[in-house]
C-alpha positions as a printed Julia matrix, in Angstrom:
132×3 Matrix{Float64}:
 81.35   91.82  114.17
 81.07   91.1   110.31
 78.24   89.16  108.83
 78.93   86.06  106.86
 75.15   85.89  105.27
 73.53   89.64  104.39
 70.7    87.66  102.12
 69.86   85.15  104.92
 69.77   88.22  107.08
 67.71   90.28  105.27
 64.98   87.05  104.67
 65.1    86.33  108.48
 63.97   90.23  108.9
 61.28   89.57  106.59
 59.96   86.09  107.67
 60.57   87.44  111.33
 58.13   90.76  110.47
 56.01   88.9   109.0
 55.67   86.76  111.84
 55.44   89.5   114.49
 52.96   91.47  112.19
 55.23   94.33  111.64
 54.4    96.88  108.7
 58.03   97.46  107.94
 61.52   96.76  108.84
 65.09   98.31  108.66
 68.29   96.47  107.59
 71.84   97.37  106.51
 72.16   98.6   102.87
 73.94   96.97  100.14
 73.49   96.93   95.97
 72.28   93.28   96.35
 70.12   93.47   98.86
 68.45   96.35   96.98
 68.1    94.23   94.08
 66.74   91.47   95.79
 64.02   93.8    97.55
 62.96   95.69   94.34
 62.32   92.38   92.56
 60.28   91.46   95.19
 58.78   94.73   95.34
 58.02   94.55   91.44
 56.77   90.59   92.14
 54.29   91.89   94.3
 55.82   90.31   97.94
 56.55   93.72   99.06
 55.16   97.28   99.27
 58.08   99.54   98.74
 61.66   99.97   99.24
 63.35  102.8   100.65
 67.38  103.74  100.92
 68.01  106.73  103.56
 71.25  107.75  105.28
 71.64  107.48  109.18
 75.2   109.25  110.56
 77.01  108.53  107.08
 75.86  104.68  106.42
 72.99  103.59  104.02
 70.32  102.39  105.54
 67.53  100.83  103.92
 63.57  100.48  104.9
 61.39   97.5   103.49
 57.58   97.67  103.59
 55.67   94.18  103.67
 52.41   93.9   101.42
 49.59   92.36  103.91
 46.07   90.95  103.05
 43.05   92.64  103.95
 43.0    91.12  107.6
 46.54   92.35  108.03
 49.26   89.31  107.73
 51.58   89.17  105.43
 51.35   88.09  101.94
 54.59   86.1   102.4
 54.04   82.41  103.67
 57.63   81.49  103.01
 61.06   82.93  102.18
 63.77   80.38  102.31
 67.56   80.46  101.5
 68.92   78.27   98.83
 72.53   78.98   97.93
 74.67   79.35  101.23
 78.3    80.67  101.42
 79.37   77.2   102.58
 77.05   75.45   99.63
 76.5    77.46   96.55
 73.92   76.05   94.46
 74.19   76.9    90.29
 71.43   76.45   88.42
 70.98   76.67   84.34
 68.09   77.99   82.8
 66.27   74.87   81.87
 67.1    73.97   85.02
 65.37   77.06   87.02
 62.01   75.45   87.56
 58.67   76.93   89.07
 58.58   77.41   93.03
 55.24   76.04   93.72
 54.06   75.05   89.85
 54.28   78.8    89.62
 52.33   80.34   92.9
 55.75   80.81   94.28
 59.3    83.0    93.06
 62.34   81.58   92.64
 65.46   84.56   93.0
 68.55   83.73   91.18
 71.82   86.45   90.75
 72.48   86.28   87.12
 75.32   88.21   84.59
 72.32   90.18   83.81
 71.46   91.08   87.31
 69.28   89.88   89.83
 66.0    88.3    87.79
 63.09   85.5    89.49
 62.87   81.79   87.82
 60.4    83.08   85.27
 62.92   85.98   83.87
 65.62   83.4    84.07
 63.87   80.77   81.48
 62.85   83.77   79.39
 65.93   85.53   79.05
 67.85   82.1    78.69
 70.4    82.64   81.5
 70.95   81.09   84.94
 72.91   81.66   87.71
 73.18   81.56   91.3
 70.13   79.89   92.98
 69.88   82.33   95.58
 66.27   81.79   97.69
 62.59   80.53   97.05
 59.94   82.57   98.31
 55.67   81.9    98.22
């Protein structure tokens, strides 16, 4: 069975871990996905990011950051753009998630980039997910 949402997938793995207090999860790999998980890795939401292969397909292997009592540092990851509802956003238009406390993830001509590299760069895109 195909999927019809990899990004909603991959932030249900991660709220879902987070939930369950898991240290890590495994997901299917593709180039966006990767993108999306090293921006959050370089935003601080995650530890590290790891691509292996398993019998001939990419896998890939997420680490969450957690606090000092162990939960994760992630209160919230939503999905904002849907296949059935894509949501555009310009650059002026690519606020602050949370006045700023928060990440905004947008797919952009110049590659994946948060809300902040998106007013800076002076380039929007696809509204993608909201995470704090």
């Amino acid at each position: 069975m195909t999927m019809t949402d990899p990004i909603a997938d991959l932030f249900t793995r991660i709220r879902n871990a987070g939930i369950a207090g898991r240290k890590k999860i495994d997901c299917p790999h593709s180039k966006l996905k990767e993108s999306i998980s090293r921006l959050l890795v370089r935003e601080g939401y995650l530890d590290e990011v790891q691509v292996t292969e398993v019998d001939g397909f990419k896998r890939m292997r997420v680490r969450l950051r957690t606090d000092q009592d162990g939960s994760s540092v992630i209160s919230s990851i939503q999905r904002v753009s849907k296949p059935g509802c894509r949501v555009y956003r310009q650059s002026r238009q690519a606020n602050a998630v949370l006045r700023g406390l928060g990440l905004g993830i947008y797919s952009t001509s110049k590659g994946i980039l948060s809300d902040r590299d998106c007013r800076e760069q002076r380039v929007g895109g696809e509204y993608l997910g909201r995470i704090w």
